[in-house]
C-alpha positions in Angstrom: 0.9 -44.5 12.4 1.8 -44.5 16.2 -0.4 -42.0 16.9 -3.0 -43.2 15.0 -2.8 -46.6 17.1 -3.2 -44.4 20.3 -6.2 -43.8 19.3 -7.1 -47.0 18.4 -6.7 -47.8 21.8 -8.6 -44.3 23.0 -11.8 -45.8 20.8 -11.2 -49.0 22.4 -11.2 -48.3 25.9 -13.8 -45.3 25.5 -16.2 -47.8 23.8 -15.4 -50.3 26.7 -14.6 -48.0 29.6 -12.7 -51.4 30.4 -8.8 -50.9 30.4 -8.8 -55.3 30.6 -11.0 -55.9 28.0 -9.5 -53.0 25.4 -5.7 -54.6 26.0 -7.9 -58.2 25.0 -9.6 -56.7 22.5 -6.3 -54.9 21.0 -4.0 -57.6 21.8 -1.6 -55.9 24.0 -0.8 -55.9 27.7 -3.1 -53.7 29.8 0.0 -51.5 30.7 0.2 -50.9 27.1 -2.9 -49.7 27.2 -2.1 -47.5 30.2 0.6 -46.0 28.4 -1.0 -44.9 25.0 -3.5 -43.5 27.0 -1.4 -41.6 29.4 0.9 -40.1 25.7 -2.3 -39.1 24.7 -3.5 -37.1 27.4 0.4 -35.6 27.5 -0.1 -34.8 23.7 -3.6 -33.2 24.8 -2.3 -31.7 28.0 -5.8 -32.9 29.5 -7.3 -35.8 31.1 -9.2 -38.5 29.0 -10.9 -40.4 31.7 -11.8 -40.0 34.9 -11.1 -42.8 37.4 -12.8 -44.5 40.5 -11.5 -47.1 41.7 -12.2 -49.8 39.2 -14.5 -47.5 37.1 -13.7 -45.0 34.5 -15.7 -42.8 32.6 -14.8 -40.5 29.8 -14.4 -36.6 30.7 -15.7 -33.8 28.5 -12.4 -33.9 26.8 -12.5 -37.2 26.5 -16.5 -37.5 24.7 -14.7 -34.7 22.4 -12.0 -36.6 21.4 -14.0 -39.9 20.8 -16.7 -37.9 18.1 -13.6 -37.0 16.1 -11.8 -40.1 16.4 -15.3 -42.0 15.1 -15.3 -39.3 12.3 -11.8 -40.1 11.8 -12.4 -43.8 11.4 -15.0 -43.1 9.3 -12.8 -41.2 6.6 -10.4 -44.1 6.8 -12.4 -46.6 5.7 -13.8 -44.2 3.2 -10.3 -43.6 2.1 -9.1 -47.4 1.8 -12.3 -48.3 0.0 -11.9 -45.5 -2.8 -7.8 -46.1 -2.8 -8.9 -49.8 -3.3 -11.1 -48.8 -6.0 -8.5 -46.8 -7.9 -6.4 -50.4 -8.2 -9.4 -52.4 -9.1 -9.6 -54.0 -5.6 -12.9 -53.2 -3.2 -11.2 -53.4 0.2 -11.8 -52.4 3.1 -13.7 -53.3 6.4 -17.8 -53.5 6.7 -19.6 -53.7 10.1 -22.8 -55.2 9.9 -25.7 -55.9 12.3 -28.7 -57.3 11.8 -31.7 -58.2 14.1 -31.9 -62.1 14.5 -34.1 -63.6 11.7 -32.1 -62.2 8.9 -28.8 -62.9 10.7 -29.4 -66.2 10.6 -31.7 -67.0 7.7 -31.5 -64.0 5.3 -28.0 -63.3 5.1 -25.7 -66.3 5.3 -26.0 -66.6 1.0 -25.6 -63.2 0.2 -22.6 -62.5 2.4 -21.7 -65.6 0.8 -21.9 -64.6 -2.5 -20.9 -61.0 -1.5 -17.2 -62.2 -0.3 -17.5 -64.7 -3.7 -17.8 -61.3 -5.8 -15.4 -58.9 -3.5 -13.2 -61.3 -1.7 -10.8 -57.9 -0.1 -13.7 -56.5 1.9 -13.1 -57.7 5.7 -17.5 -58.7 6.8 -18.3 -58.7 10.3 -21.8 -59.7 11.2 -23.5 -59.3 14.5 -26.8 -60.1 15.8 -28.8 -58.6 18.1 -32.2 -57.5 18.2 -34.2 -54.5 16.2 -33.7 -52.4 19.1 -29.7 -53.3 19.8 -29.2 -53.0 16.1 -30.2 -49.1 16.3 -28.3 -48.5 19.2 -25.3 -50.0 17.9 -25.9 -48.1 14.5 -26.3 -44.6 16.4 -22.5 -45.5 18.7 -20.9 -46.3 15.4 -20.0 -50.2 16.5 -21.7 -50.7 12.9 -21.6 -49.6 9.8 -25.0 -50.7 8.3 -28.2 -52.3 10.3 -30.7 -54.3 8.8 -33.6 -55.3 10.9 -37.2 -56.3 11.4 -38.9 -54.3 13.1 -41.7 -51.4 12.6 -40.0 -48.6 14.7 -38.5 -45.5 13.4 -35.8 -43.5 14.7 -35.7 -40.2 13.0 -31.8 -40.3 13.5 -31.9 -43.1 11.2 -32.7 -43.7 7.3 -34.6 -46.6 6.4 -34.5 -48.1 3.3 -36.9 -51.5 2.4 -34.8 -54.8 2.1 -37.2 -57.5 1.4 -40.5 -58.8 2.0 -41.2 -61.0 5.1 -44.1 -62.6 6.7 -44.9 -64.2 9.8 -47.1 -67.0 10.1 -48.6 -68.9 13.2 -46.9 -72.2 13.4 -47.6 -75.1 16.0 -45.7 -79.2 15.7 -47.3 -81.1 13.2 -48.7 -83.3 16.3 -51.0 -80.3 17.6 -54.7 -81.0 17.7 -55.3 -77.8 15.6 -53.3 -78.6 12.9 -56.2 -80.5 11.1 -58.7 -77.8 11.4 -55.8 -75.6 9.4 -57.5 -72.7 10.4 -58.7 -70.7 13.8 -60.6 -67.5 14.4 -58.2 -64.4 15.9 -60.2 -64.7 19.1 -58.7 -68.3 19.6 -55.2 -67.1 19.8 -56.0 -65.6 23.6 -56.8 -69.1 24.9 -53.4 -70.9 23.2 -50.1 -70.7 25.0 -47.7 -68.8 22.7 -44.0 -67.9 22.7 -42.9 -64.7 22.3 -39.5 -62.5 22.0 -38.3 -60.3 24.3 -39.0 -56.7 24.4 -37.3 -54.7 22.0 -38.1 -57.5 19.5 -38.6 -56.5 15.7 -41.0 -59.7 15.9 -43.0 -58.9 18.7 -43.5 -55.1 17.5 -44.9 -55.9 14.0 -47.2 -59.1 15.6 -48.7 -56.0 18.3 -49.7 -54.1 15.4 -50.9 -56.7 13.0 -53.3 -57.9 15.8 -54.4 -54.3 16.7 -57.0 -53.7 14.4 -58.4 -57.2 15.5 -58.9 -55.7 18.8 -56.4 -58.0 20.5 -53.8 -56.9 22.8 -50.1 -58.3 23.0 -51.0 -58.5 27.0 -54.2 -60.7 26.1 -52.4 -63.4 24.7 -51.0 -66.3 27.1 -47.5 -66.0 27.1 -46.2 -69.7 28.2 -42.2 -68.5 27.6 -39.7 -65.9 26.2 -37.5 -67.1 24.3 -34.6 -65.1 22.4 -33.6 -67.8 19.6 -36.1 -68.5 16.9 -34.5 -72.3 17.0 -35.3 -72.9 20.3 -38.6 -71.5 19.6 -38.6 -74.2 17.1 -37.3 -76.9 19.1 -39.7 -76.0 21.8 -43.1 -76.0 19.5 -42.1 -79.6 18.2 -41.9 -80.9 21.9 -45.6 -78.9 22.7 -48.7 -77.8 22.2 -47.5 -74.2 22.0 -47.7 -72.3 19.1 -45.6 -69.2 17.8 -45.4 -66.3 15.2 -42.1 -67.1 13.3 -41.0 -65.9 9.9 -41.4 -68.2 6.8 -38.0 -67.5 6.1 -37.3 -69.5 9.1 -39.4 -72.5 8.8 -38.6 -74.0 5.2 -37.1 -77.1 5.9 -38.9 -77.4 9.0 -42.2 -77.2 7.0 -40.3 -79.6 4.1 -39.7 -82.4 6.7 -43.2 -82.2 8.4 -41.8 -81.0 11.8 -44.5 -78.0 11.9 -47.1 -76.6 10.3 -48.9 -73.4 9.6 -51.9 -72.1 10.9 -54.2 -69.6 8.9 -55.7 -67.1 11.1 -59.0 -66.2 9.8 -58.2 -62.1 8.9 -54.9 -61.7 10.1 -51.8 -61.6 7.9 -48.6 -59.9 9.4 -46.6 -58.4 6.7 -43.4 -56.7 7.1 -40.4 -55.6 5.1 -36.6 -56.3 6.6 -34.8 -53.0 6.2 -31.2 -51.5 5.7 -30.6 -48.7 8.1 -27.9 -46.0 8.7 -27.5 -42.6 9.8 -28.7 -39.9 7.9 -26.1 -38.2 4.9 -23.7 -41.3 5.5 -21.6 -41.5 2.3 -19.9 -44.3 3.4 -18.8 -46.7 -0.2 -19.1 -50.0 1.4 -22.4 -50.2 3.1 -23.9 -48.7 -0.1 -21.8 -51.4 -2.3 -23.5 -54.1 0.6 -27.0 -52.4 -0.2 -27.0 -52.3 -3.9 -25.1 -56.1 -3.9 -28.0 -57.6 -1.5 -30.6 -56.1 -3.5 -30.1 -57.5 -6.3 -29.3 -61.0 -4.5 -32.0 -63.5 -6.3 -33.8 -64.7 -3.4 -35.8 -67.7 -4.9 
């Protein structure tokens, strides 16, 4: 077990290539840290890092030693989950990320009634956006992704989640809500917020509007903003309007604080989806997958 904490604290600091924030992270004392690292590289007879002044970086040895200490990881969990399942218990720990709209309004319920169901599995959800979520999927910080984007990343599987769609929404004071309706060539002349590149969101609303012959660089971009509530917040204090998911505007639609706007021709349809690496085997994303697919949604 001692050595297996070493290299906990290896994974830690390689992931961090911060000896501070690994001894936080691990609650320990940096020395600590210092020293599990400096047993290891004895054990090894080789350096793990290299230093420079405040920096470190990982040396081939090193970017050796953290793929099989990933793998490692990865067989634990595998092995606590199926040990847990022998005893009638689904343990273990799932790392989940998930781009922002269905961090915040698709999955708070099912996790919900996933830790009802299987209270022993340890859920950690972060968000970030499509493109993070991929990232973090590929360095092994998660276990399962689920995002909202249209890219592909042929290191990656994709499997279809649910339905989404976005919809043009403006404050229920904006002039244009009582037409209900505008022509696609209108949407270049009204000040729009958009997500940041990298964006799920932004992605799908480029290629919705391509076939329209509108460019994401033709539309008037009056601010980025990041969080789908301030985008929210923003439109009802505006005469801006924005692409949001309906999943994200029920109860403001329920208490009148926006409205949609039909776009004559232009519907932007797009599926949320589960990702993860190619021939993972891994029980507990899988459990996740099937549980959340099966989740009633209505």
């Amino acid at each position: 077990m001692t050595f297996d904490f070493r290299l906990q604290v290896f994974h830690t600091v390689a992931k961090r290539l911060n000896f501070t924030r690994a001894a936080s992270e691990l609650f320990i004392t940096q020395p600590a840290v210092t020293k599990h690292i400096h047993e290891l590289e004895h054990a090894f007879q080789t350096k793990l890092f290299e230093r420079n002044g405040t920096k470190i970086r990982l040396t081939p040895a090193g970017e050796v030693l953290l793929q099989y200490t990933e793998q490692l990881f990865t067989v634990y969990r595998n092995l606590e989950f199926e040990m847990n399942n022998l005893t009638h218990r689904r343990g273990g720990k799932l790392r989940i990320g998930a781009s922002t709209t269905v961090a915040q309004y698709v999955l708070p319920p099912v996790l919900a009634a996933f830790h009802k169901k299987f209270p022993e599995v340890q859920v950690t959800l972060t968000t970030r956006n499509t493109e993070e979520t991929e990232q973090a999927l590929q360095q092994k910080d998660i276990d399962l992704g689920i995002i909202e984007g249209r890219s592909r990343n042929a290191a990656l599987k994709y499997v279809e989640f649910i339905k989404d769609e976005l919809v043009l929404v403006a404050g229920s004071h904006h002039p244009l809500v009582s037409k209900g309706s505008i022509k696609p060539e209108m949407l270049k002349n009204i000040p729009l917020l958009l997500r940041e590149p990298g964006s799920g969101t932004l992605e799908v609303i480029a290629h919705a509007l391509k076939p329209l012959g509108i460019k994401i660089g033709q539309l008037q971009n009056e601010m980025q903003l990041s969080s789908t509530e301030s985008m929210k917040l923003y439109l009802q204090h505006s005469e801006s309007m924005a692409f949001l998911s309906r999943h994200a505007i029920t109860q403001e639609l329920q208490h009148n604080q926006c409205r949609i706007i039909d776009v004559k021709g232009l519907k932007v349809e797009r599926y949320f989806y589960f990702i993860l690496p190619h021939g993972q085997a891994e029980s507990l994303p899988a459990l996740f997958m099937k549980f959340a697919l099966h989740y009633n949604f209505r």
